[in-house]
DRENDO-719710 format. One line per field, with one value per residue (C-alpha): x, y, z; residue in three letters. Coordinates in Angstrom, 1 decimal, padded with zeros to 4 digits. Each point is the difference from the previous one (the first is absolute). Example, Ala and Ser with C-alpha at 12.3 -4.5 7.8 and 13.67 -1.06 7.14 Angstrom:
X = (012.3 001.4)
Y = (-004.5 003.4)
Z = (007.8 -000.7)
rest = (ALA SER)
This chain:
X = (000.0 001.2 -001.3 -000.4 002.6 002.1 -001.7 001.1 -002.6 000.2 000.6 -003.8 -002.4 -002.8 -003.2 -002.0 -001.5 002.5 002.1 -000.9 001.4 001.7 -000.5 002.4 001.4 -001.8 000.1 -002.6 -002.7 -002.5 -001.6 -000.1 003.5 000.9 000.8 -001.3 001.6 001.0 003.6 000.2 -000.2 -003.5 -001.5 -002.2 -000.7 -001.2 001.6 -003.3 -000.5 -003.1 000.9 -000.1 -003.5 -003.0 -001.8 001.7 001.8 -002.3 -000.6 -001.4 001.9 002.9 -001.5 -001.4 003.9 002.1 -002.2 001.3 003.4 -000.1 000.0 -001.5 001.5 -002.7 000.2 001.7 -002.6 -001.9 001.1 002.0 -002.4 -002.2 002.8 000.7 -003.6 000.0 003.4 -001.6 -002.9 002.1 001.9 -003.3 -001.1 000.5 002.9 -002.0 -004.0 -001.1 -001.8 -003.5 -002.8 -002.4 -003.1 -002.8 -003.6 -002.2 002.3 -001.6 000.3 000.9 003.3 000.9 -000.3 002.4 002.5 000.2 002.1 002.8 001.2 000.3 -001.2 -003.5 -001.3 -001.5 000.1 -002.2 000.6 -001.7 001.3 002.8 001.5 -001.0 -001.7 -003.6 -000.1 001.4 -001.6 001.3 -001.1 -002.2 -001.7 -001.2 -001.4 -003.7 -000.1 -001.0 003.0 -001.1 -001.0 002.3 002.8 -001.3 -002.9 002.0 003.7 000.5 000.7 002.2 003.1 003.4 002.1 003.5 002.6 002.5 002.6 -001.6 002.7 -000.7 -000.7 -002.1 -001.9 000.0 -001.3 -002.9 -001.7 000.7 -002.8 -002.6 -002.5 001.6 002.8 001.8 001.4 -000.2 003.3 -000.9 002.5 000.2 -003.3 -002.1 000.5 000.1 003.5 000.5 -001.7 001.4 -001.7 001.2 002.4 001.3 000.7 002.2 001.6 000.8 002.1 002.0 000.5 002.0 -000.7 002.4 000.6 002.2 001.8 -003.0 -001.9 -002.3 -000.9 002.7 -000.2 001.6 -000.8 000.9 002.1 -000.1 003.1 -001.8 -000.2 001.4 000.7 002.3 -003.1 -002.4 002.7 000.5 -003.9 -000.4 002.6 -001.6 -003.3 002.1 -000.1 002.3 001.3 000.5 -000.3 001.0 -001.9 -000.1 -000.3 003.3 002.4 003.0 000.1 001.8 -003.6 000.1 003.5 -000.8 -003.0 001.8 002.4 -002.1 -002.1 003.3 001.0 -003.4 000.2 003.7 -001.0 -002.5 002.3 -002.9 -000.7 000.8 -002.2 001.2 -000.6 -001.3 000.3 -000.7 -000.5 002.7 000.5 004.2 003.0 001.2 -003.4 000.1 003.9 -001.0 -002.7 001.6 002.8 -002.7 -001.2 -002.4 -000.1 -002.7 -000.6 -003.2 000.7 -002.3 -001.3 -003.0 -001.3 -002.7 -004.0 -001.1 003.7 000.2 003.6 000.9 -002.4 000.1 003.9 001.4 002.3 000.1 001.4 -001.8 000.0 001.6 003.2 000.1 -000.6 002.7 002.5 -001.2 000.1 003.7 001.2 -001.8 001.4 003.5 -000.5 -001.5 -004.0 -003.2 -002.2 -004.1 -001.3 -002.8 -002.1 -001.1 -001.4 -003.3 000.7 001.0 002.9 001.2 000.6 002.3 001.7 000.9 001.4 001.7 001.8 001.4 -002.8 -000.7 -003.4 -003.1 -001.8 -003.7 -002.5 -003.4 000.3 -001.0 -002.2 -002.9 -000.5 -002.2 002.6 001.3 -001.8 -002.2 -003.5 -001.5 -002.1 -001.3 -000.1 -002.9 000.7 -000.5 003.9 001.5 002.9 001.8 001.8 003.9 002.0 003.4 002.2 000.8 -003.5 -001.7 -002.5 003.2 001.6 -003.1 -000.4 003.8 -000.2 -003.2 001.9 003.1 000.3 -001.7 002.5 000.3 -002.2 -002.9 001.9 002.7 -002.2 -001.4 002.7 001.5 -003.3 001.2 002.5 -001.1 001.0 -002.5 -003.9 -002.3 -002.5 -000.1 -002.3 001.8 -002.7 000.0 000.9 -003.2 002.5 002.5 -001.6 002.4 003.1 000.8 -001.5 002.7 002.8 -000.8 000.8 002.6 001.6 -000.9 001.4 003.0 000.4 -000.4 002.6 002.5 -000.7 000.4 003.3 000.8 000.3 -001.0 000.4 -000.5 004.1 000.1 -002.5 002.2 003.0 -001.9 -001.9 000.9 -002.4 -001.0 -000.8 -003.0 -002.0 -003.5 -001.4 002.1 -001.6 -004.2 001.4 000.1 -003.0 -003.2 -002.7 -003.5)
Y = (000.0 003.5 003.6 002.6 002.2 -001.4 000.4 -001.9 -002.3 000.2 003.4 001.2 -002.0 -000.3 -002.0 -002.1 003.3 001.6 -001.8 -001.5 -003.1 000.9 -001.5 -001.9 -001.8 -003.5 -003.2 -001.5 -000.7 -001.3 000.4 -003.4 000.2 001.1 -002.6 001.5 -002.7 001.4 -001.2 000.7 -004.0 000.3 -001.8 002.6 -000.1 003.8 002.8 000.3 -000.4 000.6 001.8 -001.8 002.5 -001.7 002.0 -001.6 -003.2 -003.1 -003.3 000.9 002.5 -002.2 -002.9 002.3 001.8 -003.0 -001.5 003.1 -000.1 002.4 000.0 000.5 001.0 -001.1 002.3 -000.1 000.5 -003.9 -002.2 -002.7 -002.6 001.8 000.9 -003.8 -001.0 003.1 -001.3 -003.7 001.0 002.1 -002.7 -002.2 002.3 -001.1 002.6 000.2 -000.3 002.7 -000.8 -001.0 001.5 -003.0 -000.2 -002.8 000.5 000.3 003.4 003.0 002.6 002.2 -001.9 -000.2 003.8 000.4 -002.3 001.3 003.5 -002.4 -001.0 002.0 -002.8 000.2 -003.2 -002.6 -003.4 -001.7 -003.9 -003.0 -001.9 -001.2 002.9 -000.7 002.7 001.1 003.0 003.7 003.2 003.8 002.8 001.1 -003.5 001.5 003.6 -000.1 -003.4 000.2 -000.3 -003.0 -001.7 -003.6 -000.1 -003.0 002.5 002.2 -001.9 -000.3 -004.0 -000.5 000.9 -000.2 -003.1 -000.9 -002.5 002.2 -001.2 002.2 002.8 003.6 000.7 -003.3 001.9 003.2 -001.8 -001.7 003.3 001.9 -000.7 -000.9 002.3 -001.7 002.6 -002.5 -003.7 -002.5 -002.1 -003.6 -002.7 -003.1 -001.4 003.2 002.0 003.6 001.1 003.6 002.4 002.1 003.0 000.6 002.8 -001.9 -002.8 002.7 001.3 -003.7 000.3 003.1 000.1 -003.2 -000.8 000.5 -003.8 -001.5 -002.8 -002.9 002.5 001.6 003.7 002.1 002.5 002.4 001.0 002.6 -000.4 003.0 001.2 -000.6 -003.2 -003.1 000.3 -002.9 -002.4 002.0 -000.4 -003.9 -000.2 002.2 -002.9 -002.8 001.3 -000.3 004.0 000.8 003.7 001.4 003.4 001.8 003.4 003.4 003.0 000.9 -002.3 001.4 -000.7 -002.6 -001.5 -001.0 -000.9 -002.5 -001.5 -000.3 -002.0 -002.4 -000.8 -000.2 -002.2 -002.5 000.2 -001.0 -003.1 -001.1 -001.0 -002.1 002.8 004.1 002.4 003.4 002.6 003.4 002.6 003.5 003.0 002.7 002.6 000.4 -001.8 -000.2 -001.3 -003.0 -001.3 -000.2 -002.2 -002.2 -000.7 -001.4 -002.1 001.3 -000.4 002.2 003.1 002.1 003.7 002.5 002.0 002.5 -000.3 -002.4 001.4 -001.0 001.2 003.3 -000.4 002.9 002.6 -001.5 000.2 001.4 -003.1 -001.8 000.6 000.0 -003.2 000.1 001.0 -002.1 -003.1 001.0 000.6 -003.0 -002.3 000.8 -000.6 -003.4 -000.8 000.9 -003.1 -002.6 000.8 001.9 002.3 000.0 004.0 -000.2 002.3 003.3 -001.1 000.9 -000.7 -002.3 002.4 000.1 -003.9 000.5 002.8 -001.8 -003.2 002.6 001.2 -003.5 -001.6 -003.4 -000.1 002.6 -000.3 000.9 000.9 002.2 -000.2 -003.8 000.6 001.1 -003.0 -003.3 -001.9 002.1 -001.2 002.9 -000.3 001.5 003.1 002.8 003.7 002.8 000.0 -004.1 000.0 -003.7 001.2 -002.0 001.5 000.3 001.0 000.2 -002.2 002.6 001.1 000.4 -002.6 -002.6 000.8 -000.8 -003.2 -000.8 000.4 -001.5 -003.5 000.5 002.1 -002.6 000.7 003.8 001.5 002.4 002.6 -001.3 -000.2 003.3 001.5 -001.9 000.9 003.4 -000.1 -000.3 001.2 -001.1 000.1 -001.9 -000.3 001.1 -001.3 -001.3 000.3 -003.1 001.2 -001.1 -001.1 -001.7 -001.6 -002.6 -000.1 -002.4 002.9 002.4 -001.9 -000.1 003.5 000.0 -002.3 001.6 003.3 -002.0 -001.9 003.7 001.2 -002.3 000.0 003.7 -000.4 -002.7 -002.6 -003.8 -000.5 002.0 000.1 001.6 002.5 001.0 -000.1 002.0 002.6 003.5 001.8 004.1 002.2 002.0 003.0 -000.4 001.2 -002.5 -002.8 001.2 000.2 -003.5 -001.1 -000.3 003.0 -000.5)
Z = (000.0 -000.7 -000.2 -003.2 -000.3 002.7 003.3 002.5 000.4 004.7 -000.3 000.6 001.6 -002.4 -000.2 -002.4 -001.0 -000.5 -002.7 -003.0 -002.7 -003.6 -002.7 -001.6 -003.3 000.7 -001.9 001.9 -002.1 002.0 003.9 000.6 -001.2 003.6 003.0 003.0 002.3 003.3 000.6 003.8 000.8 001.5 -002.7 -001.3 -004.1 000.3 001.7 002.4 003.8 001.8 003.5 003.0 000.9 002.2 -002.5 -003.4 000.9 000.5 -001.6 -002.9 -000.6 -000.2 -001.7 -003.1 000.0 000.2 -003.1 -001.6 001.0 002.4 003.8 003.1 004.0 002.1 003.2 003.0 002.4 -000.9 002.2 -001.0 000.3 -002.6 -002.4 -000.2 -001.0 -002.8 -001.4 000.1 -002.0 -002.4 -001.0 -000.7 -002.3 -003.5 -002.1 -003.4 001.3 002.2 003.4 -000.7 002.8 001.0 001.2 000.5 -002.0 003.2 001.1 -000.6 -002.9 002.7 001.0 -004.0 000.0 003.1 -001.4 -003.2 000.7 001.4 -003.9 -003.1 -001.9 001.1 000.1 003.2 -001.3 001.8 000.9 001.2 003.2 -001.5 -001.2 -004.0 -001.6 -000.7 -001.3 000.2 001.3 -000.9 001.3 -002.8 000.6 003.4 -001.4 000.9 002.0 003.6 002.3 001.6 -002.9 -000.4 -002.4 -001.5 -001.2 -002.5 -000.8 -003.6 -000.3 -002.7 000.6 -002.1 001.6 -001.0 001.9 002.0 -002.3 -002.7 -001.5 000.2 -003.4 -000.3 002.3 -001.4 -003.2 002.3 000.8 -002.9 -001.8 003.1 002.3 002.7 001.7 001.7 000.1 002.9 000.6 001.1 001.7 -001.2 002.2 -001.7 003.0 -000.1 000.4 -001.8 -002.6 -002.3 -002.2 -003.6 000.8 003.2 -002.4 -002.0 003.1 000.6 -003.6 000.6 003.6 001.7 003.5 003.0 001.4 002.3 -000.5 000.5 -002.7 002.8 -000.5 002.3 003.0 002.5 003.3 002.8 003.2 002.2 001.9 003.7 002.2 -001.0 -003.6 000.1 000.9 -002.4 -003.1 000.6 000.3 -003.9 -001.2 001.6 -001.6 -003.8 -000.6 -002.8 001.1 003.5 000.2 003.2 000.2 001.9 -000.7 000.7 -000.7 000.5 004.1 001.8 000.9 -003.5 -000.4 003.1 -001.7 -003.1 000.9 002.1 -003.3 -001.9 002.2 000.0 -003.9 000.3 001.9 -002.6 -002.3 -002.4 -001.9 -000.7 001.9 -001.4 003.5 -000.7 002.4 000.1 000.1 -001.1 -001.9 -000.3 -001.0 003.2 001.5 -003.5 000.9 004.1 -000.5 -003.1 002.6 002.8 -002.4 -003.0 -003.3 -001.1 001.6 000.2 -000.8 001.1 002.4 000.3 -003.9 000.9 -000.7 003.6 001.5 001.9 001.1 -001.9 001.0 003.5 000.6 -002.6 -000.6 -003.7 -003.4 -003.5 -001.2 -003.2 001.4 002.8 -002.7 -002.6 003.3 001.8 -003.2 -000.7 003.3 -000.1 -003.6 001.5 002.2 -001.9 001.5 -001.5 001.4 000.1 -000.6 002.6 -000.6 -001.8 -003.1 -001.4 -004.0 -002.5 -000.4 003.8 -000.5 -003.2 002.4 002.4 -001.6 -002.5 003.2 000.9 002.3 -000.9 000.8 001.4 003.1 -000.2 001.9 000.4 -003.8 000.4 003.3 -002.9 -001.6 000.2 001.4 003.3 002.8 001.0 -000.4 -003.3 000.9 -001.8 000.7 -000.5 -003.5 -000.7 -000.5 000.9 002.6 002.8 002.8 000.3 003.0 001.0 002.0 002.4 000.4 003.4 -001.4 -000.8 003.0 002.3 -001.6 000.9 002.9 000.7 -001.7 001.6 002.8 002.1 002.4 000.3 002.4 -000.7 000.8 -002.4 -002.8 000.0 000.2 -003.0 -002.1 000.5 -003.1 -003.1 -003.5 -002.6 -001.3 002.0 -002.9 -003.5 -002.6 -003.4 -002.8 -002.0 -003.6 -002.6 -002.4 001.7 003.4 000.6 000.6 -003.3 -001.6 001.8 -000.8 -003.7 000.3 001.9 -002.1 -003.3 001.2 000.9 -003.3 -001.5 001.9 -000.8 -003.9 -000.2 001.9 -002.4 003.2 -000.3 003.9 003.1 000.4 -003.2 000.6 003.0 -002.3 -002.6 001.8 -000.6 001.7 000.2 002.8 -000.7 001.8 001.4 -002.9 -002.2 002.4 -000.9 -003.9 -000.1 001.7 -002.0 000.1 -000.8)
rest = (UNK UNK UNK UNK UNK UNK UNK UNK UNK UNK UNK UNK UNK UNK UNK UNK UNK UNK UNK UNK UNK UNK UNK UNK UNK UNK UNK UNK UNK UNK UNK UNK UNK UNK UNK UNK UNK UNK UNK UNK UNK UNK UNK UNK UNK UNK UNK UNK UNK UNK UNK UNK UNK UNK UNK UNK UNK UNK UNK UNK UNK UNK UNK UNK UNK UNK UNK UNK UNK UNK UNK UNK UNK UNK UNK UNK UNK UNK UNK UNK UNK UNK UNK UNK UNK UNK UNK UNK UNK UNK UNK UNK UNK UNK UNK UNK UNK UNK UNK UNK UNK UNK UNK UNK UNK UNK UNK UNK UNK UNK UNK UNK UNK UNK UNK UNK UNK UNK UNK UNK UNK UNK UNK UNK UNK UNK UNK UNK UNK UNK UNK UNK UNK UNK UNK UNK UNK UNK UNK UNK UNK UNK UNK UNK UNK UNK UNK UNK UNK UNK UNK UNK UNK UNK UNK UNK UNK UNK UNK UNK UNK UNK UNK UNK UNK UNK UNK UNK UNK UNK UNK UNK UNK UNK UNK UNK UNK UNK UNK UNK UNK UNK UNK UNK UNK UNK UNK UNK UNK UNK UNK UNK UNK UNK UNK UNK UNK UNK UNK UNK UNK UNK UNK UNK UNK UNK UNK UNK UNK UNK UNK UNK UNK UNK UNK UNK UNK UNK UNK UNK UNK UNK UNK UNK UNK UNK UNK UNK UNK UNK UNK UNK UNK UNK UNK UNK UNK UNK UNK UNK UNK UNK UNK UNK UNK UNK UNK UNK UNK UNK UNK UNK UNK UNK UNK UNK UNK UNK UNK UNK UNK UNK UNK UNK UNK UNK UNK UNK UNK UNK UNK UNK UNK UNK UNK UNK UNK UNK UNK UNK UNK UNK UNK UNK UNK UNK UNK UNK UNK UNK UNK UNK UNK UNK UNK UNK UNK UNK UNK UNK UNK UNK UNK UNK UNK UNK UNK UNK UNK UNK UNK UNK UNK UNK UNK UNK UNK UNK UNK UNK UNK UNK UNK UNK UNK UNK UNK UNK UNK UNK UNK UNK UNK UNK UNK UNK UNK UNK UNK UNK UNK UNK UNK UNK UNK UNK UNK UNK UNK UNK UNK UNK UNK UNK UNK UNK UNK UNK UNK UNK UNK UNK UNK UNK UNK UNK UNK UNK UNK UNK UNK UNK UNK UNK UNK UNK UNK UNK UNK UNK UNK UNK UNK UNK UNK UNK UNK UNK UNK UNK UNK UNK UNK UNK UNK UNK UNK UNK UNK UNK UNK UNK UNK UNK UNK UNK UNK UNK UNK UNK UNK UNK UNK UNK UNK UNK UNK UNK UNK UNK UNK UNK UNK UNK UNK UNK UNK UNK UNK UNK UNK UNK UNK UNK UNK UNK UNK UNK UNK UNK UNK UNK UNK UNK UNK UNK UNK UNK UNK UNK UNK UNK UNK UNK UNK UNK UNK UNK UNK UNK UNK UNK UNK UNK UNK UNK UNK UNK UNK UNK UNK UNK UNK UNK UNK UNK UNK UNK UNK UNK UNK UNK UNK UNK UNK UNK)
């Protein structure tokens, strides 16, 4: 990466808005010319993390992201018990067929119609007693039906089957030319077992799944730097989670230098397989070499540029992000590591930013908190608009619930007085975008702006895009130029 005309690319700290990608002489001829592998060693196929947020990270999330390539830090604050049974059913889920939502014929069109919002592919299959199916039910199925009225009453019975063994395109080809919207995936005894729409089925052709080794969809999760984080890491392992990521808001303390080296140290001892360890978060060279020598090999760099974080306003402490990436990511490159931008980005064109800066991969978060697959509950506002509500990690609404898991043994007292500190948005409602409601629909665009990016650079991988990228520094006004105006 370099600047126009010479600037010294750490000499100004500058964010996402305020620089901008050249053009270049390209060869590449095509997007899907473009290998968007992240090559940090945690096993992603896209340069895409969901952030460890109560309000982002949960099971579906990270079944519907791995199938994608992409993954998913379920949060800290689950206890370990329940982070076990997530990563269990993760890695049942099938990598090509998407999670099917079941329901028997005598349940009620009601429970179809609070089911639905929890998949973008819109669709209750309904099944007999041994899981084998009847028939499916959409929303549109249930427009004018009383609410109690049985699913058996309105499910439309002839339904597209295929073996699970059936390719992608095959099914592609299967719906093409039917008014069915989506495909049922059966197991070899005709049970239900996945279900696939026509442009999941295309997804399925461009996109590869992130797997481990046994094939299963991958996943990360979050250690905190308090109490025994020894126990909790060997627990994570235990549970097969593929990434540990140690998280704080600030990362650059010996708390975190402590913690760091007790998960190094459990990952160390299970020597059966690689466990890359994540830990974060800073925002300096310095603060990227201290925690690669307790132990990490990818660091999270950011601090304060999250939409639910109030660090900044509250204490003045942070740095603009795309600085502290392009800094952060050379220091890490010096030794051999990568860095995650955590953080900050509300385009296509942050994304491309910050891998053109050197991070390996992006962390995400409210961005993903308004879609069908975060775990909120769907609600709408005044207006009808689909929304679900974000907050921050740091919130007074997250850091009540910590300590009501957790500080079992702090006194009243104690607790209050911790619930005093807080530095983030206890509720915020992320409209859910008509066009794009889930998040498979947000990472097509993320990942077309990416491919974009890297053909007008002429890159063919994300290390050449770093390698390529001359980028531009541009005034406020330069910023609005680009974006588009009714």
């Amino acid at each position: 990466m370099r600047f126009l005309d010479g600037h010294d690319a750490l000499s100004r700290d500058l964010t996402y808005d305020d620089v901008f990608l050249v053009p270049r002489r390209s060869s590449v001829v095509s997007r899907f010319d473009v290998d968007l592998t992240s090559v940090d060693g945690s096993g992603a196929r896209l340069p895409v993390v969901a952030a460890n947020m109560t309000a982002v990270a949960g099971r579906r999330m990270a079944d519907t992201l791995a199938r994608r390539g992409a993954l998913t830090v379920l949060p800290q604050d689950v206890a370990p018990e329940a982070v076990a049974d997530t990563v269990a059913w993760v890695k049942s889920r099938h990598p090509v067929w998407d999670t099917p939502l079941e329901l028997h014929a005598d349940r009620a069109v009601a429970d179809a119609l609070n089911l639905l919002p929890k998949r973008a592919h819109d669709t209750v299959v309904v099944v007999d007693g041994d899981g084998r199916p009847l028939g499916t039910v959409h929303e549109a199925d249930c427009h004018g039906v009383d609410r109690f009225s049985r699913l058996v009453d309105v499910l439309a019975t002839d339904p597209v089957t295929l073996p699970l063994d059936t390719p992608p395109r095959a099914v592609f080809d299967a719906l093409a030319h039917r008014p069915e919207r989506v495909a049922l995936g059966l197991d070899a005894e005709g049970r239900l077992a996945g279900i696939l729409t026509a442009l999941g089925a295309l997804r399925a052709e461009i996109y590869r799944p992130a797997v481990d080794g046994r094939g299963r969809l991958r996943t990360a999760a979050a250690i905190g730097v308090n109490g025994d984080v020894g126990a909790k890491a060997r627990a994570l392992l235990k549970a097969d989670v593929d990434v540990l990521v140690v998280d704080t808001a600030h990362g650059h303390q010996e708390k975190m230098l402590a913690a760091l080296a007790a998960v190094r140290a459990c990952v160390d001892e299970a020597a059966d397989r690689t466990v890359p360890v994540v830990a974060g978060n800073v925002v300096t060279a310095e603060g990227v070499r201290d925690l690669i020598a307790a132990g990490a090999d990818i660091v999270k760099v950011g601090v304060g540029p999250g939409a639910m974080c109030t660090t900044r306003m509250m204490t003045g402490v942070g740095r603009p992000q795309f600085a502290a990436v392009a800094e952060c990511a050379a220091a890490a490159r010096a030794s051999g590591r990568h860095v995650w931008a955590d953080g900050g980005v509300r385009h296509p064109r942050d994304v491309a930013l910050a891998l053109a800066a050197g991070a390996s991969t992006v962390m995400i978060g409210s961005w993903f908190a308004g879609s069908y697959e975060s775990p909120g509950d769907l609600m709408r506002d005044e207006s009808g608009r689909a929304y679900k509500e974000s907050f921050g990690m740091a919130s007074k609404r997250a850091v009540t619930a910590r300590l009501a898991q957790g500080g079992r043994k702090d006194t009243a007292f104690d607790r209050a007085r911790k619930a005093l500190f807080e530095e983030g948005i206890s509720s915020s409602r992320m409209l859910l975008d008509p066009a794009r409601p889930g998040v498979e629909d947000l990472l097509d665009e993320i990942c077309a702006g990416v491919r974009s990016a890297c053909t007008y650079t002429g890159a063919t991988s994300l290390e050449e895009l770093h390698t390529r990228a001359v980028l531009g520094v541009q005034s406020r006004s330069g910023y609005a130029e680009g974006a588009p105006r009714p």
